[in-house]
C-alpha atoms as one frame of an Amber mdcrd trajectory, in Angstrom:
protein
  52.195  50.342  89.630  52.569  53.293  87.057  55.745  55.213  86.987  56.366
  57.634  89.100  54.086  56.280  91.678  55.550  56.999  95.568  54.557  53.546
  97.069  52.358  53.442  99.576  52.926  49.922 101.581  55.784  48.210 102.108
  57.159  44.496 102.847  60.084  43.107 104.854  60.539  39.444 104.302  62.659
  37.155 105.973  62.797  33.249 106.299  60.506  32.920 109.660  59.558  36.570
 110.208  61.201  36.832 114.133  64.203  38.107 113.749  65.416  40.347 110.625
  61.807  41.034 108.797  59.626  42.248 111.933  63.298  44.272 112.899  62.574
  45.650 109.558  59.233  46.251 109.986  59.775  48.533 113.449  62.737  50.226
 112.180  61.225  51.311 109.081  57.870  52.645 111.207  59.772  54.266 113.846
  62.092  56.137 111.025  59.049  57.057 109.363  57.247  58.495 112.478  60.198
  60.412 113.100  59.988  62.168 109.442  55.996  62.772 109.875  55.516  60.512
 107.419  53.579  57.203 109.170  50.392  58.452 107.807  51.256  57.999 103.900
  52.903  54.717 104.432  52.252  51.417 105.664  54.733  48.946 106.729  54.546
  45.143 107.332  56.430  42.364 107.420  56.485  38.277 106.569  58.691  34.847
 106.276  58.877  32.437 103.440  58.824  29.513 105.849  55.613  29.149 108.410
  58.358  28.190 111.247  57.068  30.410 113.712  53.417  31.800 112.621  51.668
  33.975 115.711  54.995  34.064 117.176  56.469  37.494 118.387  60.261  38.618
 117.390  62.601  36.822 119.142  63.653  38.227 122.193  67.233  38.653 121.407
  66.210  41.423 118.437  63.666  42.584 120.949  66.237  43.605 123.104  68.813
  44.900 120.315  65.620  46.858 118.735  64.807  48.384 122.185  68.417  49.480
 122.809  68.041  51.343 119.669  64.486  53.028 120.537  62.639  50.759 119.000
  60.161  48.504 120.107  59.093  45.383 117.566  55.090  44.280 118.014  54.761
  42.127 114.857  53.478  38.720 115.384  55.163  36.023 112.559  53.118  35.264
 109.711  53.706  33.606 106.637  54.168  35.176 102.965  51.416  34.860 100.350
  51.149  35.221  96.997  48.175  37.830  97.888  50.972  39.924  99.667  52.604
  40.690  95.762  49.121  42.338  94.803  48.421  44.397  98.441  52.197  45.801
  98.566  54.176  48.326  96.597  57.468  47.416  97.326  58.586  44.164  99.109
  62.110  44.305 100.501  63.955  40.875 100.656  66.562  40.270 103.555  68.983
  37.986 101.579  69.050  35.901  97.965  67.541  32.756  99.047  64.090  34.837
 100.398  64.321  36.761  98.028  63.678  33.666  95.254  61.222  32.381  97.465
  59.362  35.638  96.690  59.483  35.754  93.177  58.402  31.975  92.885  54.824
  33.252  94.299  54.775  35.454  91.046  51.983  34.217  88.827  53.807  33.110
  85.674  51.201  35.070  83.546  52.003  38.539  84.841  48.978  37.883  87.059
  47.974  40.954  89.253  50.696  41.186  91.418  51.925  45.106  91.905  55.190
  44.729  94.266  58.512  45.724  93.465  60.828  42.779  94.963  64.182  44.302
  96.043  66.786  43.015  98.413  67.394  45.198 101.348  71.178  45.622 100.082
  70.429  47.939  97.747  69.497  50.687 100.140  73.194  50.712 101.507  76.318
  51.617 100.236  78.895  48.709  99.496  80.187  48.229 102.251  77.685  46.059
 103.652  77.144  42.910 102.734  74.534  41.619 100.017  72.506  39.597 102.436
  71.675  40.561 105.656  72.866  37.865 107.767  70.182  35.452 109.795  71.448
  36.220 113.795  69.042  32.958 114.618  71.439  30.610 115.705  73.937  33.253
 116.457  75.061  35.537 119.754  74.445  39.280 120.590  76.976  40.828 118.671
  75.400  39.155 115.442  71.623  40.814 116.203  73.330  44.091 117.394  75.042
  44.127 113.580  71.643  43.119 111.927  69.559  46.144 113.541  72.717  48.377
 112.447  72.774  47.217 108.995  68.723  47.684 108.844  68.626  50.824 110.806
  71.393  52.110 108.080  69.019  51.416 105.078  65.864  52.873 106.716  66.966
  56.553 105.649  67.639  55.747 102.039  64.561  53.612 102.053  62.461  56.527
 102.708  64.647  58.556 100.600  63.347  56.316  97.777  59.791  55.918  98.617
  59.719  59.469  98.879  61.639  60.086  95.548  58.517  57.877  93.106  61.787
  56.005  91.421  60.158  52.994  92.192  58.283  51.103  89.149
């Protein structure tokens, strides 16, 4: 993408798209409806692993989304290397999907457009690098995923607005 380009799609990714990537996903689209902006920008989201392909979010972010505002339609699908050349910017939930990402990367250069950039770096420090998988967790840990996501949405549009991105 040439400099000073304002992306135009964007990516969550999480290990089996139900939980953090499609909360993501509807956070990101609902913040961007709210700022007249849903028009310019489009917003999906994908897993690593093919756990739970055709599989809506799990009901436990459902809920935690909805008591928020927010309601999450995304059916799971898995990541593909074709997703690096059809997005702009591709934000990773933690580290270890975030490597799983870059290993799609052709390693000529290939075609592939997306900046790759862990969801971390939309927040200030005192949130943690990776945004923690509530899976196998209770309540409180989905309630502090959508709170952590719905804290990064602002600066994420912030930057897609700002053309920063390379």
């Amino acid at each position: 993408m040439p400099p000073n380009t304002v992306p135009k799609s964007v990516l969550f990714v999480c290990l089996g798209n139900i939980c953090r990537s499609p909360t993501g996903e509807g956070m990101l689209t609902h913040a961007l409806a709210e700022s007249g902006l849903s028009d310019a920008i489009t917003v999906d989201s994908a897993g690593t692993a093919g756990y739970h392909i055709g599989k809506p979010a799990d009901a436990r972010m459902q809920r935690a989304a909805e008591r928020r505002g927010v309601a999450l339609h995304s059916r799971a699908r898995q990541l593909s290397a074709r997703d690096l050349q059809a997005f702009d910017l591709v934000i990773a939930m933690d580290r270890e999907n975030q490597a799983g990402i870059e290993g799609l990367r052709s390693p000529a250069g290939g075609e592939e457009r997306a900046e790759i950039r862990l969801l971390s770096t939309f927040l200030d420090d005192s949130w943690p690098v990776d945004v923690p998988d509530p899976y196998h967790g209770d309540a409180a840990g989905f309630e502090y995923v959508v709170d952590m996501i719905a804290a990064a949405c602002p600066e994420v549009i912030a930057y897609l607005q700002s053309g920063q991105s390379s």
